[in-house]
NUVEXBA-62608 format. One record per residue (C-alpha): residue number from 1; residue in one letter; y, x, z. Coordinates in pm, whole numbers, m for minus. Example, Ala and Ser with C-alpha at 12.3 -4.5 7.8 and 13.67 -1.06 7.14 Angstrom:
n:1&res:A&north:m450&east:1230&up:780
n:2&res:S&north:m106&east:1367&up:714
This chain:
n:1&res:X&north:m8173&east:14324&up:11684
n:2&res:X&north:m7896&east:14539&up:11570
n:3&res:X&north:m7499&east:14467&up:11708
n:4&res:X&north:m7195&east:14601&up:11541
n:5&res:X&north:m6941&east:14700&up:11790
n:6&res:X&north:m6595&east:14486&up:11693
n:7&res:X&north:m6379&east:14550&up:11992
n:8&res:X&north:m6363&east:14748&up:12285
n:9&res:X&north:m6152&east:14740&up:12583
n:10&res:X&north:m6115&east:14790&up:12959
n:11&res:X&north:m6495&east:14884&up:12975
n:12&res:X&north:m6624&east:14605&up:12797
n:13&res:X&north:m6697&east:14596&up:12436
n:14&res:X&north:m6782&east:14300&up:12200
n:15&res:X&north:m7048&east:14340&up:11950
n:16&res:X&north:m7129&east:14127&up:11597
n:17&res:X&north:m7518&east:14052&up:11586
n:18&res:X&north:m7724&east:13992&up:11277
n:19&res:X&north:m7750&east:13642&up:11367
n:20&res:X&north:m7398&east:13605&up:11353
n:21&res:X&north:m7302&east:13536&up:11736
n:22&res:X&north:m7107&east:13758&up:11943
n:23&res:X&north:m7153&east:13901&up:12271
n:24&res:X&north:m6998&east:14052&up:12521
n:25&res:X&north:m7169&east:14372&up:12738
n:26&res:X&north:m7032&east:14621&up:12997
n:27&res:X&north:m6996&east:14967&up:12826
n:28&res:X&north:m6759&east:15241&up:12851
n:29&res:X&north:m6930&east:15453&up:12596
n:30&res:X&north:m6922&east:15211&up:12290
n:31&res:X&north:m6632&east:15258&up:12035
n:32&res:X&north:m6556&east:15007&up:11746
n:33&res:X&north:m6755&east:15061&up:11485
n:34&res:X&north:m7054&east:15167&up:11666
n:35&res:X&north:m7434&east:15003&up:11578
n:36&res:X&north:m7690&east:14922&up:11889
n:37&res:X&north:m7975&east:14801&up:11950
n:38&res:X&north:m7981&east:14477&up:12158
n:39&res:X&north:m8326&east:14346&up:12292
n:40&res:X&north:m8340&east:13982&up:12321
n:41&res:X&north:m8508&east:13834&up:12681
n:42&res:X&north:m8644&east:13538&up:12553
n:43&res:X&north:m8619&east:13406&up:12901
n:44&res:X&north:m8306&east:13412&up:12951
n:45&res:X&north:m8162&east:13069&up:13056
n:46&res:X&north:m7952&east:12914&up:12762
n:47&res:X&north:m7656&east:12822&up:12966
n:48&res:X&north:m7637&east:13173&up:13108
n:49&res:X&north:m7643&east:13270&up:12702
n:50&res:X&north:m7365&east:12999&up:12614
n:51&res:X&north:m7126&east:13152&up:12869
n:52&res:X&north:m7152&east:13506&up:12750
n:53&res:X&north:m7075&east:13375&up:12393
n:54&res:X&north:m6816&east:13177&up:12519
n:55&res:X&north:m6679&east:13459&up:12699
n:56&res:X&north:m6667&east:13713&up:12370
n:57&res:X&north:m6510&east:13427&up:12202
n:58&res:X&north:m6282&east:13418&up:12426
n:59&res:X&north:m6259&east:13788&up:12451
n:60&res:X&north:m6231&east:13819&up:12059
n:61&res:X&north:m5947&east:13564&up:12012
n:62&res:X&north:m5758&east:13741&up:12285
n:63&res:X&north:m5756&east:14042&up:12091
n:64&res:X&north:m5835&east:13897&up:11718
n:65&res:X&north:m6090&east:14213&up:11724
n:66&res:X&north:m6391&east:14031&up:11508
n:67&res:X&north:m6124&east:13948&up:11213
n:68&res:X&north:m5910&east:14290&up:11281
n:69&res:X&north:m6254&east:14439&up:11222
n:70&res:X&north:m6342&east:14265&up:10898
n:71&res:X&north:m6039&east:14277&up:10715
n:72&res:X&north:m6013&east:14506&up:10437
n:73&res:X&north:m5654&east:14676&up:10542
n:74&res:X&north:m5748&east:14982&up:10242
n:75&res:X&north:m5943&east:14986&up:9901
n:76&res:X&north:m6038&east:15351&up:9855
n:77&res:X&north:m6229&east:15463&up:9513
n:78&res:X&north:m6418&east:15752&up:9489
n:79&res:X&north:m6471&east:15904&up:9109
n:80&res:X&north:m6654&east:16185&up:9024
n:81&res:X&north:m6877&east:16038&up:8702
n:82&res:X&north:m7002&east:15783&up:8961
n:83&res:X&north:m6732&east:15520&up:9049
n:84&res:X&north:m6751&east:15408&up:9401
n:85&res:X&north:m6484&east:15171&up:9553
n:86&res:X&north:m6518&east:15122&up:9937
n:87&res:X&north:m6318&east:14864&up:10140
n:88&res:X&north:m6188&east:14997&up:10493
n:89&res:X&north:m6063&east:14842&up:10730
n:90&res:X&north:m5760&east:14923&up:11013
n:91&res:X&north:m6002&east:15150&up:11207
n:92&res:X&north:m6029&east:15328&up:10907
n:93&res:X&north:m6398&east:15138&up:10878
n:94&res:X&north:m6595&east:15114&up:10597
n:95&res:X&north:m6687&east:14795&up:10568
n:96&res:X&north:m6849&east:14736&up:10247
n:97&res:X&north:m6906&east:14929&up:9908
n:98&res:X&north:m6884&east:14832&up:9544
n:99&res:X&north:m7070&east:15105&up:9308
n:100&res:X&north:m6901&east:15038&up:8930
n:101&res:X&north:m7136&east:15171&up:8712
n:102&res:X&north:m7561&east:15297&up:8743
n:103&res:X&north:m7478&east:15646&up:8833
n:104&res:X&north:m7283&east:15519&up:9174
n:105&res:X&north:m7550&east:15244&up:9257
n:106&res:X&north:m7784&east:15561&up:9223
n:107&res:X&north:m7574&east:15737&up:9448
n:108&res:X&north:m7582&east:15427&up:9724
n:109&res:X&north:m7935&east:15341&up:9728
n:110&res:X&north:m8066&east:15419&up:10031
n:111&res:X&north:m7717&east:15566&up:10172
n:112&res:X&north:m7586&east:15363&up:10496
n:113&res:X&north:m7246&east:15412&up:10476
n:114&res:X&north:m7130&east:15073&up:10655
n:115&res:X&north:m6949&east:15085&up:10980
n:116&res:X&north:m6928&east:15479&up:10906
n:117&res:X&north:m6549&east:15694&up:10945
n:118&res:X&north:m6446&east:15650&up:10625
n:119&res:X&north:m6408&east:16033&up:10597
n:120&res:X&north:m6752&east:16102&up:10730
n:121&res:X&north:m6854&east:15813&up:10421
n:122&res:X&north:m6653&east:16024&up:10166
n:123&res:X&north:m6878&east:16287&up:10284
n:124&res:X&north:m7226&east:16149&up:10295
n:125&res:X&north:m7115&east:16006&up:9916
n:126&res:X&north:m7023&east:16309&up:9789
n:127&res:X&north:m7341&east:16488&up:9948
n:128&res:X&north:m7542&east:16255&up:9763
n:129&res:X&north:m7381&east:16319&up:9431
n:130&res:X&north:m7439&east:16682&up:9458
n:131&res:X&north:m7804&east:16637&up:9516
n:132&res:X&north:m7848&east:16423&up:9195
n:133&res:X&north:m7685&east:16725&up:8972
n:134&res:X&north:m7371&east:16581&up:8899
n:135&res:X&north:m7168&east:16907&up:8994
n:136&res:X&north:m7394&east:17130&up:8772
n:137&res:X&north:m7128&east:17172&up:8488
n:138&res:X&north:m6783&east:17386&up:8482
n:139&res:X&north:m6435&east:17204&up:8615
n:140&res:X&north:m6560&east:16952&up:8837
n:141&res:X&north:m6341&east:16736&up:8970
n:142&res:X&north:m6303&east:16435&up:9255
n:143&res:X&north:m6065&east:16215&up:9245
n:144&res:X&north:m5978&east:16026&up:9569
n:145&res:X&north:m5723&east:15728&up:9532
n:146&res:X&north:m5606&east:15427&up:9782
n:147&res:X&north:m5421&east:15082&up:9790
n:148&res:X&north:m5245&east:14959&up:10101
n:149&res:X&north:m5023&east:14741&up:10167
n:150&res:X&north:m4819&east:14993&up:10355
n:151&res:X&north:m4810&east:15246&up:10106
n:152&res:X&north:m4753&east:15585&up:10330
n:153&res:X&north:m5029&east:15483&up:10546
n:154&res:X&north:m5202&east:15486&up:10175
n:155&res:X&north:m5040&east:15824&up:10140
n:156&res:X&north:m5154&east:15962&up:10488
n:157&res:X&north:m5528&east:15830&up:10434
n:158&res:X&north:m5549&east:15979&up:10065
n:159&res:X&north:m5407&east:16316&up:10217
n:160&res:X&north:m5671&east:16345&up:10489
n:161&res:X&north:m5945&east:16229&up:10311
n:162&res:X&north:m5849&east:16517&up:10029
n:163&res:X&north:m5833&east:16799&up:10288
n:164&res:X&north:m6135&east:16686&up:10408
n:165&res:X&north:m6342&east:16701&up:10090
n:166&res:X&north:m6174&east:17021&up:10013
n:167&res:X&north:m6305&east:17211&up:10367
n:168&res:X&north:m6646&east:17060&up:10268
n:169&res:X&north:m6923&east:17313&up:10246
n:170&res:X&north:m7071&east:17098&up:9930
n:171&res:X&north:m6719&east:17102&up:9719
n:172&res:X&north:m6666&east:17422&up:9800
n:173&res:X&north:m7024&east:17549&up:9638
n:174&res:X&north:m7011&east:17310&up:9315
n:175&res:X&north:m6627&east:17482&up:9335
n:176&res:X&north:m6495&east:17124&up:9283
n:177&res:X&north:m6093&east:17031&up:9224
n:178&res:X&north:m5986&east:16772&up:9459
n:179&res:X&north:m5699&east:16513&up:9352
n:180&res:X&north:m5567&east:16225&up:9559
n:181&res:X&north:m5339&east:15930&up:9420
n:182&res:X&north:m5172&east:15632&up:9584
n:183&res:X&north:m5143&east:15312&up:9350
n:184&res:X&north:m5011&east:14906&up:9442
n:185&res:X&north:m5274&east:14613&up:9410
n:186&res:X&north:m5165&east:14509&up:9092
n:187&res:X&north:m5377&east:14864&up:8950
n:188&res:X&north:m5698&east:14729&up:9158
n:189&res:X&north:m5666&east:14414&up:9028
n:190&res:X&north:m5615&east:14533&up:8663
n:191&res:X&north:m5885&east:14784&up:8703
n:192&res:X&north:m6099&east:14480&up:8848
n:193&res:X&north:m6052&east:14325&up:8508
n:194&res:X&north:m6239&east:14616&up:8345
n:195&res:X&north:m6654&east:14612&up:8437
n:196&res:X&north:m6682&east:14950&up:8581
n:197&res:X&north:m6366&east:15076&up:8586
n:198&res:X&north:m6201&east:15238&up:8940
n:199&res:X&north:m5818&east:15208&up:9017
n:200&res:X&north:m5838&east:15549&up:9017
n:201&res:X&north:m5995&east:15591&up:8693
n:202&res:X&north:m5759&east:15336&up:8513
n:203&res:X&north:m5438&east:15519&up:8670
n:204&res:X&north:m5555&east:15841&up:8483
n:205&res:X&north:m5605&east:15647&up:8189
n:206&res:X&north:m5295&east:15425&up:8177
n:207&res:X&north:m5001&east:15628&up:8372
n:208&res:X&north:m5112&east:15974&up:8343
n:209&res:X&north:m5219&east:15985&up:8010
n:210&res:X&north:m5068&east:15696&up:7820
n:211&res:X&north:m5305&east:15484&up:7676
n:212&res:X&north:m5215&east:15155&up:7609
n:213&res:X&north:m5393&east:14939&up:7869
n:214&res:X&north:m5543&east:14710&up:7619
n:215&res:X&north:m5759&east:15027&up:7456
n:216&res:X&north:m5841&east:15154&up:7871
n:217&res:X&north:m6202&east:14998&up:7857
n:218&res:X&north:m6312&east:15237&up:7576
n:219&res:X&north:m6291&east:15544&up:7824
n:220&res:X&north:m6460&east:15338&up:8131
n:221&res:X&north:m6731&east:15599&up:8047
n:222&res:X&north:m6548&east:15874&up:8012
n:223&res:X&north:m6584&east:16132&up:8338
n:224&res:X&north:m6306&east:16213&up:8532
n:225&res:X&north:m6344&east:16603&up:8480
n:226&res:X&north:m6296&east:16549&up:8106
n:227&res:X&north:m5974&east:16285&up:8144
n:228&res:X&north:m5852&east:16525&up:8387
n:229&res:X&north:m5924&east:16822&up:8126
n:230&res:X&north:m5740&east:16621&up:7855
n:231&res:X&north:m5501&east:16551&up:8099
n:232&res:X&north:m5418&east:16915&up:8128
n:233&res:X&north:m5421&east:16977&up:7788
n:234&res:X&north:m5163&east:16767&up:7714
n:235&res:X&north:m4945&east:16858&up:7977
n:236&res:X&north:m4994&east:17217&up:7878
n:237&res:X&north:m4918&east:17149&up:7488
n:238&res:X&north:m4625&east:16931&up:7593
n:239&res:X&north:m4480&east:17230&up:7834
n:240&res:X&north:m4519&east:17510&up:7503
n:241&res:X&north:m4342&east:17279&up:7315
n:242&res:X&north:m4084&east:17205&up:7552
n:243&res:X&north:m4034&east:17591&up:7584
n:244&res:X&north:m4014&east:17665&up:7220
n:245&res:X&north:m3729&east:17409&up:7189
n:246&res:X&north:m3581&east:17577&up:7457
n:247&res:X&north:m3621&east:17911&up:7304
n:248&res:X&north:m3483&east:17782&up:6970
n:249&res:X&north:m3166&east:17613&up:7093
n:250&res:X&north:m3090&east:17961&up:7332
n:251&res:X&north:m3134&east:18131&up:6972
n:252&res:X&north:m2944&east:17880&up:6806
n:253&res:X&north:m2635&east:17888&up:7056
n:254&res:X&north:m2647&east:18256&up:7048
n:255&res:X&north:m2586&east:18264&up:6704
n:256&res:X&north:m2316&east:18011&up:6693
n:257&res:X&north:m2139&east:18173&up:6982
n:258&res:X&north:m1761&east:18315&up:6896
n:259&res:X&north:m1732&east:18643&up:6953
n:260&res:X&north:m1489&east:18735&up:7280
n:261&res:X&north:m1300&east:19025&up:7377
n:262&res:X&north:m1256&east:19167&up:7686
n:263&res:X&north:m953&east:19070&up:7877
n:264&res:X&north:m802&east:19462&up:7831
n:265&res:X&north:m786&east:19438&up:7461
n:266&res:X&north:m684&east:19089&up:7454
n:267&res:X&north:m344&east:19053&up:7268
n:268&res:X&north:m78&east:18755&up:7254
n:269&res:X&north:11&east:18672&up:6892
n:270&res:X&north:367&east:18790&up:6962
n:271&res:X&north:254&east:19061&up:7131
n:272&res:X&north:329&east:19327&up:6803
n:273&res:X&north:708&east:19170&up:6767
n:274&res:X&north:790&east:19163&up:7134
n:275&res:X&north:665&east:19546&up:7125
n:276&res:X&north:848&east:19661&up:6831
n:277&res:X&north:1182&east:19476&up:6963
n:278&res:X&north:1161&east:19655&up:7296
n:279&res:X&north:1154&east:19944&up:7101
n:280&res:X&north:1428&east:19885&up:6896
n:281&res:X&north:1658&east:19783&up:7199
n:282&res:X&north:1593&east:20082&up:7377
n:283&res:X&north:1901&east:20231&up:7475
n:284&res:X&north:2016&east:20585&up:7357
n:285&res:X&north:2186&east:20817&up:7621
n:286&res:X&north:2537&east:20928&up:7518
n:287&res:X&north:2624&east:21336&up:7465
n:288&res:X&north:2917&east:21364&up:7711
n:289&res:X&north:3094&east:21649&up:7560
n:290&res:X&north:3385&east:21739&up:7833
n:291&res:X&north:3048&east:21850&up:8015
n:292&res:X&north:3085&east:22202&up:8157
n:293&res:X&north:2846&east:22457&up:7954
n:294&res:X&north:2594&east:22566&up:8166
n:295&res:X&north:2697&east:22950&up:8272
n:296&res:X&north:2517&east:23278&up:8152
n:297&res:X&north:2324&east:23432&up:8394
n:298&res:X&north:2514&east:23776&up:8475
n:299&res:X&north:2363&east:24103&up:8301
n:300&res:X&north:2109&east:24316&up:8569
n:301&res:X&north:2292&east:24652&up:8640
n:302&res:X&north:2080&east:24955&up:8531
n:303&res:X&north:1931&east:25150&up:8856
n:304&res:X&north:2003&east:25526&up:8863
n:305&res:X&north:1746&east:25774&up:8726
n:306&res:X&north:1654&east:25980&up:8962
n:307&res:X&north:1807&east:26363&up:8970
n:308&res:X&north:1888&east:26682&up:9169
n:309&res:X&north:2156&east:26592&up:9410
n:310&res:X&north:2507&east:26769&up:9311
């Protein structure tokens, strides 16, 4: 009979049967989330049975581990063109999967992805949708979104999970974008509204690129590569007009700018009169004429020609 392991502690671990009952066993090894194998003795004295359930009842209230376990603590959606939605628990557990439309019950059938790492899930999923050729066409993208109560724990799970995915050996050969988004449980539970519609899926549609939430089920179909594409699209045309506007109004301003002069030739306008006053005031220097005449220089004597002496 397979056991899910639900707790684990002090070298004993408790484990969920198919049959419902718990029980506890000695194991050091075991870690939550792990499946065994239990063989039943069908000898085995029933009172000797009732105190080892009593026991991992006891064990499990101590700790709360069965309902710790089984409580969906994430929602995590997985949308490629199949729409997966997984439910994880604190361990970071999947613990059960809805597939939204055929191509993602496709993608499950026959894929054991309970009690898995949800990352090591993620993996297997996306794996599986390789192998079915839904990568074999240009810009393919993933989208990866969570809901949490707590949302950076949302925010921590979404990041890991998308560097994950984006080391993976299959993303990396179908070349594959990888986005990641963070939403509140009012988007799961307006997405739940929709038949095959993701909370991922319906936050493209709705936040990212406007459409009224009362038209979202017509583009439940639609792919995520080619509302991501659209997506783009927009964003670019809105960011060329944006910078033509710009462009315009710099042209506009330059042409409607007054022209300035630089602070040398910059004049008061007084500046003229208070010039031609200081002019005009300037004062003249009087001829003084008891002044002495300045004095001749005296006449150079002629130097004798040279002769016979007498």
């Amino acid at each position: 009979m397979k056991a899910t392991v639900v707790e684990s502690k002090d070298g004993f671990a408790a484990v969920l049967k198919e049959d419902g009952t718990i029980m506890k066993m000695k194991s050091e090894e075991l870690k939550i989330g792990d499946v065994i194998m239990i063989k039943e003795k069908s000898n085995q004295p029933k009172r000797r049975l009732a105190a080892i359930v009593a026991a991992a009842a006891m064990f499990l209230m101590m700790v709360g581990g069965a309902g710790m376990y089984s409580t969906p603590s994430y929602y995590v959606s997985l949308d490629v063109n199949p729409s997966i939605v997984m439910e994880v628990n604190r361990f970071e557990r999947v613990i059960s999967m809805d597939a939204l439309n055929e191509e993602a019950r496709e993608v499950l059938e026959g894929l054991e992805l309970k009690n898995k790492d949800v990352e090591e899930a993620m993996s297997m999923a996306v794996e599986r949708i390789a192998e079915l050729g839904y990568f074999n066409v240009d810009n393919n993208n993933i989208l990866i979104s969570a809901t949490a109560k707590d949302k950076e724990k949302a925010e921590k799970l979404t990041g890991k999970l998308q560097e994950s995915l984006e080391e993976d050996a299959v993303v990396k050969e179908a070349n594959a974008e990888v986005n990641s988004d963070t939403h509140g449980f009012e988007m799961v539970q307006a997405a739940k509204e929709i038949e095959g519609m993701s909370p991922g899926k319906y936050n493209i549609i709705v936040n990212l690129l406007g459409i009224d939430p009362e038209n979202a089920e017509e583009y439940v179909d639609v792919p995520v590569r080619e509302l991501m594409a659209e997506f783009t699209t927009s964003k670019g045309a809105e960011g060329r007009a944006i910078a033509a506007e710009a462009q315009s109004n710099r042209g506009a301003n330059q042409e409607n700018a007054p022209v300035t002069t630089p602070a040398a030739e910059k004049k008061s306008p007084n500046a003229d009169q208070i010039e031609k006053n200081a002019i005009e005031k300037k004062p003249e220097v009087p001829e003084n004429p008891e002044a002495p005449e300045k004095p001749e220089a005296p006449e150079k004597p002629e130097a004798p020609k040279p002769g016979r002496p007498q």
